[in-house]
KOLGUPA-725836 format. One record per residue: residue in one letter; x, y, z of N, C-alpha, C in turn. Coordinates in pm, whole numbers, padded with zeros to 5 digits, always signed. Layout:
aXYZXYZXYZ/...
***
This chain:
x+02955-05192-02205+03028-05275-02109+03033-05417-02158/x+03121-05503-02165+03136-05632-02190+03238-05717-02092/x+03151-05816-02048+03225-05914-01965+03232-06029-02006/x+03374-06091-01966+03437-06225-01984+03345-06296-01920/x+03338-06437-02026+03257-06532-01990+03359-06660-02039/x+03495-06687-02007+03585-06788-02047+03646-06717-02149/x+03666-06687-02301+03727-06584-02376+03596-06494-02452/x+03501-06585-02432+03369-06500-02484+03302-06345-02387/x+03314-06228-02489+03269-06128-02435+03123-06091-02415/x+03005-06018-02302+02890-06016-02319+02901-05946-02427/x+02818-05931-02537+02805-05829-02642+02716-05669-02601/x+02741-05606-02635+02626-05499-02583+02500-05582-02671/x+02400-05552-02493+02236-05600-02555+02146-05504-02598/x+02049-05561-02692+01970-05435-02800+01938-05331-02737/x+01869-05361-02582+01852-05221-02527+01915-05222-02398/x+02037-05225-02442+02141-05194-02303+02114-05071-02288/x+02113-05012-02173+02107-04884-02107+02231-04854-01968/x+02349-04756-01989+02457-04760-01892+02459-04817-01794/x+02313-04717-01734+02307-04765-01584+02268-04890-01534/x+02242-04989-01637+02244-05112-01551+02355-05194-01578/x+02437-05114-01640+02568-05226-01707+02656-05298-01556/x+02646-05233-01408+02647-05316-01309+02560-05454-01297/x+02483-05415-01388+02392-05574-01348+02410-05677-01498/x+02473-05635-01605+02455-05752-01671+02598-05866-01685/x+02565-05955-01673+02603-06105-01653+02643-06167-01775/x+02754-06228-01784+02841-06288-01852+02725-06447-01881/x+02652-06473-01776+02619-06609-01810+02459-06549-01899/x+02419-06408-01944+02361-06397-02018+02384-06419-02204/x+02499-06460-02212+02610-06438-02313+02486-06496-02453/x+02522-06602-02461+02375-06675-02561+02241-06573-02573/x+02170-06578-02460+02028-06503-02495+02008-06360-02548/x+02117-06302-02496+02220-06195-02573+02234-06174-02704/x+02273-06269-02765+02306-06336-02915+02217-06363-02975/x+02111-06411-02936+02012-06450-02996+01932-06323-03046/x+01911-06240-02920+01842-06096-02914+01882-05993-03018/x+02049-06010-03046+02094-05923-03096+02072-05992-03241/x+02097-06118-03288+02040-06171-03441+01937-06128-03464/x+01836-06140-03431+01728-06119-03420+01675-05963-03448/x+01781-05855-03414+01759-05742-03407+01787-05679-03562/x+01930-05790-03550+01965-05766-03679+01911-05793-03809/x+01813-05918-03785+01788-05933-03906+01655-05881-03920/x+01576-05822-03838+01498-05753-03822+01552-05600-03890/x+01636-05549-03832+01667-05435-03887+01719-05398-04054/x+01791-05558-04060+01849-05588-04193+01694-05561-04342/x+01631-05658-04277+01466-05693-04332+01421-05525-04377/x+01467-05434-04277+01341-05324-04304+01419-05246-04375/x+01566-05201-04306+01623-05153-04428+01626-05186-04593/x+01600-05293-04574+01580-05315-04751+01419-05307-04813/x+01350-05282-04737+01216-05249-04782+01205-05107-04747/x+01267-05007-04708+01231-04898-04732+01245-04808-04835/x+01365-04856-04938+01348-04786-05068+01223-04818-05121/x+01146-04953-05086+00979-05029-05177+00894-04943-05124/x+00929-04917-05010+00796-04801-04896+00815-04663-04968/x+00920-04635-04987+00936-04467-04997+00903-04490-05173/x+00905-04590-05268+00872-04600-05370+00711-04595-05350/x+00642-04686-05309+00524-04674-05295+00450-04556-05269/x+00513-04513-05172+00479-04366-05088+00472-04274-05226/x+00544-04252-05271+00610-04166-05395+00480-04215-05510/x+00446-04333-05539+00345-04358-05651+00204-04310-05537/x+00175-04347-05450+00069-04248-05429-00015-04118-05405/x+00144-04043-05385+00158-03881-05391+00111-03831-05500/x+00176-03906-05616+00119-03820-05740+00059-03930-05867/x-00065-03997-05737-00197-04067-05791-00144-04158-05935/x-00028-04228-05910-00016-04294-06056-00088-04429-06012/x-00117-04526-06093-00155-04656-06131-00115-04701-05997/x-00227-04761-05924-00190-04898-05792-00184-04775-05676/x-00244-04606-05695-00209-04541-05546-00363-04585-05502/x-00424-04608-05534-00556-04660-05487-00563-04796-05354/x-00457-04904-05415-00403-04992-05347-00332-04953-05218/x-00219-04841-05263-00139-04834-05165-00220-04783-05015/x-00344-04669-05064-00362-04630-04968-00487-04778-04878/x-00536-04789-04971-00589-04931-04932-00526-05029-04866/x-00415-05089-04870-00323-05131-04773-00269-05043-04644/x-00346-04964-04628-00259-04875-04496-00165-04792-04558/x-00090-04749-04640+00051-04638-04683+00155-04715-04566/x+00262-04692-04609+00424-04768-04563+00451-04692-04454/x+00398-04724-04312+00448-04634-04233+00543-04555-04217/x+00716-04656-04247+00796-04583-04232+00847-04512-04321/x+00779-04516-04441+00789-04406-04509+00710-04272-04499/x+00620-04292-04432+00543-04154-04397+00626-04094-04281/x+00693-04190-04187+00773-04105-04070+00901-04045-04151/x+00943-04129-04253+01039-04043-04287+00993-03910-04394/x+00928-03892-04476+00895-03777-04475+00785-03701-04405/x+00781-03694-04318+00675-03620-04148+00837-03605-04117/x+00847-03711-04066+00944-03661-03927+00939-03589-03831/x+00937-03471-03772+00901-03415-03673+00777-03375-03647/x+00735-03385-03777+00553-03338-03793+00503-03431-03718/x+00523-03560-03740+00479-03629-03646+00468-03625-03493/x+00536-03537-03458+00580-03559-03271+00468-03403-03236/x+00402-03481-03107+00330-03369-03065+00399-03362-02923/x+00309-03263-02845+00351-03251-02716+00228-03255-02648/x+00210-03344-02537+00087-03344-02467+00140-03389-02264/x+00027-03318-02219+00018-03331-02084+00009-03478-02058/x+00088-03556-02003+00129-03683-01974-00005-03767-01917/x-00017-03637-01802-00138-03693-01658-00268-03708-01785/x-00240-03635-01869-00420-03679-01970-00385-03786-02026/x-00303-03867-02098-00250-03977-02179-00264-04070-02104/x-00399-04111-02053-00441-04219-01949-00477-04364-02025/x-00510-04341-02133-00534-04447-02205-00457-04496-02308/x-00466-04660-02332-00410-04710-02439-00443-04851-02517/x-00397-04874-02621-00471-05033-02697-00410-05124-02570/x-00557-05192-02611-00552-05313-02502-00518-05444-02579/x-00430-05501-02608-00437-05642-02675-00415-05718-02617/x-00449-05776-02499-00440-05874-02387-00555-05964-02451/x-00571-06035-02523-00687-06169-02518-00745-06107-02654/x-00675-06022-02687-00715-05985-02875-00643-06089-02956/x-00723-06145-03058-00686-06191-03156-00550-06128-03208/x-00477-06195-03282-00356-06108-03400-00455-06096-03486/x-00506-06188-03526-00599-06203-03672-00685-06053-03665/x-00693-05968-03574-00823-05823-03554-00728-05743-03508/x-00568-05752-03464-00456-05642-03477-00427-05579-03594/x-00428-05474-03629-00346-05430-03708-00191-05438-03732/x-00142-05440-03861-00014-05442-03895+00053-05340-03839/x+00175-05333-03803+00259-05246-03751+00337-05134-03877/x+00352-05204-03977+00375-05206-04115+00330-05038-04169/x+00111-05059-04142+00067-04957-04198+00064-04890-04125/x+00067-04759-04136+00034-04611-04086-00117-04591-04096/x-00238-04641-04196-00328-04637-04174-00445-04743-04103/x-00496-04760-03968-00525-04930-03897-00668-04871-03947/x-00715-05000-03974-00848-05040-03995-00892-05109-03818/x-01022-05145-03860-01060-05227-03744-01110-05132-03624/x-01135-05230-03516-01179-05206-03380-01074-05163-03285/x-00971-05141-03324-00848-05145-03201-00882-05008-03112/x-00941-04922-03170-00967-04805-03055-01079-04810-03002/x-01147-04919-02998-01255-04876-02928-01250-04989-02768/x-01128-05070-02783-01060-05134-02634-00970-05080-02612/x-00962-05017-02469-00870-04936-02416-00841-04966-02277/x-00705-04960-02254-00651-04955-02118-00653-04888-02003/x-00650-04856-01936-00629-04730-01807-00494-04774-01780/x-00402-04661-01807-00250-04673-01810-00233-04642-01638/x-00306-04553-01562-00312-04523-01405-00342-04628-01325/x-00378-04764-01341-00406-04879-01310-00278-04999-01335/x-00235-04919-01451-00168-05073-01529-00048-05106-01415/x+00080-05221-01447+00157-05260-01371+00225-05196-01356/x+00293-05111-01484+00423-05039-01477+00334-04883-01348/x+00265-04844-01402+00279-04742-01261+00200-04746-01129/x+00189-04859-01106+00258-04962-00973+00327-04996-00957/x+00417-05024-01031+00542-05022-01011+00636-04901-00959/x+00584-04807-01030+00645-04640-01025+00653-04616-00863/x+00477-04632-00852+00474-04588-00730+00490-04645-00610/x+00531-04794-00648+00586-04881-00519+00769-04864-00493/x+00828-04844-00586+00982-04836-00575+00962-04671-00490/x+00913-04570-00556+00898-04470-00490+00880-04448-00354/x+00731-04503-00335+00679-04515-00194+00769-04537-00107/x+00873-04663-00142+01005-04699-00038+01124-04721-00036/x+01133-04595-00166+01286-04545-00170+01400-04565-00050/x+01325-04572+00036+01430-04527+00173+01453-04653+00240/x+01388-04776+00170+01396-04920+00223+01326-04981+00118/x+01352-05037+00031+01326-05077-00104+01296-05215-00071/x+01334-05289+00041+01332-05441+00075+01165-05461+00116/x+01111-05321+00144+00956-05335+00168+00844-05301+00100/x+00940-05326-00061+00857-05268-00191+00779-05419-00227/x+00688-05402-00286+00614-05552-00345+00695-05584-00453/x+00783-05520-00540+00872-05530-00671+01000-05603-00588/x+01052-05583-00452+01136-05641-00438+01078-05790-00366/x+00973-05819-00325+00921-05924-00296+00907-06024-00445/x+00849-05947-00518+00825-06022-00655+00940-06081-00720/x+01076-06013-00692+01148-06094-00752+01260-06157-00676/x+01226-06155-00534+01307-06228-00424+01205-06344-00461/x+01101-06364-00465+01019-06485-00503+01083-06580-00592/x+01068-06496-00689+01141-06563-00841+01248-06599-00776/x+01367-06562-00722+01481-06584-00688+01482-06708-00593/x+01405-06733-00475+01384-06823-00423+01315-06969-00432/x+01256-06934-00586+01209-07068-00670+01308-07099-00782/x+01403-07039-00752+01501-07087-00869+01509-07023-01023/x+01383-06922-01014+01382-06885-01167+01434-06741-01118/x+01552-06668-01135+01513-06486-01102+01520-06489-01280/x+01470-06352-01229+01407-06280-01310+01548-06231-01426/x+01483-06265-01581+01626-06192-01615+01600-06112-01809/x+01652-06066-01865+01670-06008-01931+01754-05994-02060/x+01685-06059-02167+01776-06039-02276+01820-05992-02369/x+01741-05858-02305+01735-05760-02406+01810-05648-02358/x+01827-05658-02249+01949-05585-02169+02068-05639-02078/x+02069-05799-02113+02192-05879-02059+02191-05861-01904/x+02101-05841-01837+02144-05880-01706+02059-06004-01596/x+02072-06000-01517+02032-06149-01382+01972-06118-01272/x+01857-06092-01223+01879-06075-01061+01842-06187-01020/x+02022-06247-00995+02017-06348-00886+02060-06336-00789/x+02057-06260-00735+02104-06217-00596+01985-06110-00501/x+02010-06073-00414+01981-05975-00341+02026-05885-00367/x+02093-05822-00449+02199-05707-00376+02162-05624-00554/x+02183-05766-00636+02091-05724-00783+01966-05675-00745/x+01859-05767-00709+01759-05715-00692+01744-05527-00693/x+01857-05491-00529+01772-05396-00573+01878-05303-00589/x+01953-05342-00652+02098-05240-00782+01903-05241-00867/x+01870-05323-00921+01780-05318-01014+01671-05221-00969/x+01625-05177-00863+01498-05139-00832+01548-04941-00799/x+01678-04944-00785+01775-04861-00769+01781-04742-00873/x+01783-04846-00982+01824-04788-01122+01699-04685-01163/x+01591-04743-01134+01463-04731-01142+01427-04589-01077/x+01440-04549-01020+01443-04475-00882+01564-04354-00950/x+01667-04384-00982+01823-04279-01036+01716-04223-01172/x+01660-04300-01276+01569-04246-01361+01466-04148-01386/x+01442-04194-01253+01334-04069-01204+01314-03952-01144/x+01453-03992-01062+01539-03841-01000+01576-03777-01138/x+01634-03823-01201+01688-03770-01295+01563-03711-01385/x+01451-03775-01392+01344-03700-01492+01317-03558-01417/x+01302-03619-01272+01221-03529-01184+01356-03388-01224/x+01451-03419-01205+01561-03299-01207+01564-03238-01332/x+01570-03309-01424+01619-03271-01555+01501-03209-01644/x+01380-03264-01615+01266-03296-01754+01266-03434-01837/x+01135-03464-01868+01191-03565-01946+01270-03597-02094/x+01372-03696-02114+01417-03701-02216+01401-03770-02283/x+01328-03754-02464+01311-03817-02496+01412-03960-02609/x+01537-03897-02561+01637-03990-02651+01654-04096-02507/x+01584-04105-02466+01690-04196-02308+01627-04361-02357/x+01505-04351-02432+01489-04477-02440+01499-04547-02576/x+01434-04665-02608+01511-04720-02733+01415-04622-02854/x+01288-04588-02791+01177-04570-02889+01097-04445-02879/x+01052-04389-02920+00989-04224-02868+00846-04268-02778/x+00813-04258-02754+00640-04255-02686+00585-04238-02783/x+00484-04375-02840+00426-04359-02934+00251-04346-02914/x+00190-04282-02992+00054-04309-02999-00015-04310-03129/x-00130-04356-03117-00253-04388-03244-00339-04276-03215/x-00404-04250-03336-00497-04167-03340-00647-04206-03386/x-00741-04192-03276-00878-04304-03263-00960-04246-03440/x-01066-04361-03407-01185-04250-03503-01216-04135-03444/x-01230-04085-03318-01276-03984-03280-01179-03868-03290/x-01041-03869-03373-00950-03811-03337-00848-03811-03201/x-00859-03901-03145-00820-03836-02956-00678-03991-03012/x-00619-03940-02912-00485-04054-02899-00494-04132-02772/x-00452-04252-02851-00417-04374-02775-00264-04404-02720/x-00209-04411-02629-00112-04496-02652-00066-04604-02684/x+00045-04664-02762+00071-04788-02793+00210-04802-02793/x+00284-04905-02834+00425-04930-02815+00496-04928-02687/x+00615-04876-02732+00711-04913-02593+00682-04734-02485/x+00780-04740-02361+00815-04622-02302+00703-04629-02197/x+00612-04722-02131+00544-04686-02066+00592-04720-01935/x+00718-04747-01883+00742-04687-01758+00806-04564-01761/x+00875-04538-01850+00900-04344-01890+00794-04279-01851/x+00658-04294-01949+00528-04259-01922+00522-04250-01796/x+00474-04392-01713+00421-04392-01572+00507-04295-01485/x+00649-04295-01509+00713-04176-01414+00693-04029-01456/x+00684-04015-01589+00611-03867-01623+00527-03842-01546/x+00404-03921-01507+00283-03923-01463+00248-03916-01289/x+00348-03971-01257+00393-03989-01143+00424-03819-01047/x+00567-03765-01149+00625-03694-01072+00537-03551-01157/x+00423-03585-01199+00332-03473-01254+00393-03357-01323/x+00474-03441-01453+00546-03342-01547+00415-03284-01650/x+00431-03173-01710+00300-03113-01744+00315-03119-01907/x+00431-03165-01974+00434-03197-02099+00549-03291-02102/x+00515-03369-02260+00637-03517-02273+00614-03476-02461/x+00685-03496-02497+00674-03554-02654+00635-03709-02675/x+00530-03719-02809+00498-03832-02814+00510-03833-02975/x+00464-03959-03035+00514-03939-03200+00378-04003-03251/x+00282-03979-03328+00196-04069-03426+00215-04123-03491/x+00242-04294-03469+00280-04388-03529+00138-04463-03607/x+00042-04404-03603-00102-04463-03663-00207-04340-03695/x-00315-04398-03740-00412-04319-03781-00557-04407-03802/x-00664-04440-03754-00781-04499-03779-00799-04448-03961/x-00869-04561-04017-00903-04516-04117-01034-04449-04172/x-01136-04426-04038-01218-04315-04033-01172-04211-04011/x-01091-04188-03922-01040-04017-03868-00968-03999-04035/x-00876-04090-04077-00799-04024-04241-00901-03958-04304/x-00987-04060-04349-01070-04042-04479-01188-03870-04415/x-01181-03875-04339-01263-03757-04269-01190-03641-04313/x-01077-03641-04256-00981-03530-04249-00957-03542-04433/x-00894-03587-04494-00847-03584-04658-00940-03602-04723/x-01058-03598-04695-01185-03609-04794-01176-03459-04915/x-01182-03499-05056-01181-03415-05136-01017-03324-05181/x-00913-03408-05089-00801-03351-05083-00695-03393-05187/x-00639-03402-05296-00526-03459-05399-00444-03536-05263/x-00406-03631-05354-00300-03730-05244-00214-03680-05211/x-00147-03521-05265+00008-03441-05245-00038-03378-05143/x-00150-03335-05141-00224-03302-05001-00243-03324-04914/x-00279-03448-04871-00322-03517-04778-00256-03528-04645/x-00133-03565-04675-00010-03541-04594-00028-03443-04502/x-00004-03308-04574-00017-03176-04530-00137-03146-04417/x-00256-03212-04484-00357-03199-04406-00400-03278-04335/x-00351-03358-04303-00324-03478-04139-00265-03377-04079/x-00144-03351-04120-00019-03258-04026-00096-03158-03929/x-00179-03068-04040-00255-02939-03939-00351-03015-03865/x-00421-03141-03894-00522-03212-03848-00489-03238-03679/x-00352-03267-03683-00294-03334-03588-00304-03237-03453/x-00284-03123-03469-00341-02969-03338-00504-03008-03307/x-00509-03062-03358-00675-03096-03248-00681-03216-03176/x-00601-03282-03170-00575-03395-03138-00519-03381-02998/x-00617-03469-02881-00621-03453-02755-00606-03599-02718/x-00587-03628-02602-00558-03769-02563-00735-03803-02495/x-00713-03934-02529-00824-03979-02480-00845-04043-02364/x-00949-04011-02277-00914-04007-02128-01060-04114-02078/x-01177-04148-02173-01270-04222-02126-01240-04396-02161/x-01293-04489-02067-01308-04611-02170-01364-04639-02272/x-01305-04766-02361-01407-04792-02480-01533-04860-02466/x-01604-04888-02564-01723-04977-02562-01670-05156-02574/x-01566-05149-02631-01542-05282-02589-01420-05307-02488/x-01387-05223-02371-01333-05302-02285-01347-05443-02243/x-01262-05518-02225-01251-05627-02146-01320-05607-02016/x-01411-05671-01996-01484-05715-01839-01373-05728-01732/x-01399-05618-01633-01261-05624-01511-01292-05768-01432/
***
């Protein structure tokens, strides 16, 4: 959808999604632009480093000079998704996928790179409770008052915003709620999503990114990345399986599993590794103090 803003059109935004194309706004036009450069040169950036990844990938398969390094740097993620590819995607009971990395008041400097497929560090041992978090309070407040949405706390929260002059807005999907009537077109949409999961099953092309997770030292999965109000409504309307994708690996659980294995191997034997792999449902030892 694109709207006139004087002769300037909105552009489609990075993660425009149909159903809110009622709500996006011409006077989003700029932040829009920015989002979408940004996407681009982001996307531009990786496309040209993935022939270096799938090169790399390729010198550590068959152990030449510097695969010692490579795997030492983590291995090129997206070169391991592209040859995995589906190997990567498991299927797990949603309601168990309770947990996930916590990086709220974490250093970057003790994050791992997004880059490697293999994380070093502490990141699994702080964990979230996804049944707590905002998004499914959120789930379950639009829900709760489907039938009068004006007595949801989500529509209070951003009649607030609206009444201090800031609403709430979006530039990654071009739209505004400055109005009332946005508001809850917006809280609406939310709600059509979920009917629709609840009717359909869930789908996993509906959003920009698959449901991703990490895989701890202990073997068990974390969640991380995007999709966690997808998630929270999985969870919600107590769907009993979702696809998720392993975008990580601790570098204790690797070296455990490929110990004694040729590097052409290794691959292979993550892959079968990956059927034992359960979601992890306790806290860590270093949670954040509630």
């Amino acid at each position: 959808m694109s709207l006139l803003l004087g002769e300037r059109r909105l552009p489609v935004p990075p993660a425009g999604d149909p159903a809110f194309a009622p709500l996006e706004d011409a006077r989003m036009y700029w932040p829009v632009q920015r989002a979408r450069l940004a996407k681009t040169v982001r996307e531009s950036a990786q496309s040209l480093g993935v022939p270096v990844e799938m090169g790399l990938l390729r010198l550590w398969k068959h152990a030449l000079p510097g695969a010692a390094w490579v795997e030492r740097i983590g291995l090129p993620r997206r070169a391991v998704e592209l040859s995995l590819s589906e190997k990567l995607v498991l299927h797990v009971n949603p309601n168990d996928l309770v947990r996930a990395t916590h990086w709220q008041g974490w250093s970057h400097k003790l994050r791992p790179t997004s880059s490697a497929f293999i994380w070093d560090g502490e990141w699994d041992l702080r964990r979230g409770d996804l049944r707590t978090s905002s998004r499914a309070r959120f789930i379950q407040d639009v829900d709760a008052h489907r039938d009068d949405l004006t007595q949801s706390a989500a529509f209070d929260k951003y009649m607030a915003r609206l009444k201090a002059g800031k609403p709430w807005s979006s530039h990654q999907q071009g739209i505004l709620l400055d109005s009332e009537a946005r508001i809850l077109t917006f809280l609406q949409v939310y709600l059509s999503f979920m009917d629709d999961m609840a009717a359909r099953g869930f789908d996993s092309t509906r959003g920009k990114d698959m449901l991703g997770v990490a895989v701890t030292r202990e073997g068990r999965l974390l969640k991380i990345n995007r999709g966690l109000h997808r998630l929270a409504m999985a969870q919600h309307l107590g769907l009993s399986s979702v696809p998720v994708m392993v975008k990580a690996v601790h570098r204790e659980w690797w070296e455990r599993v490929t110990q004694d294995v040729p590097e052409k191997e290794a691959l292979h034997r993550l892959r079968r590794s990956f059927q034992g792999c359960v979601p992890e449902r306790d806290p860590g030892p270093m949670d954040p103090a509630l």
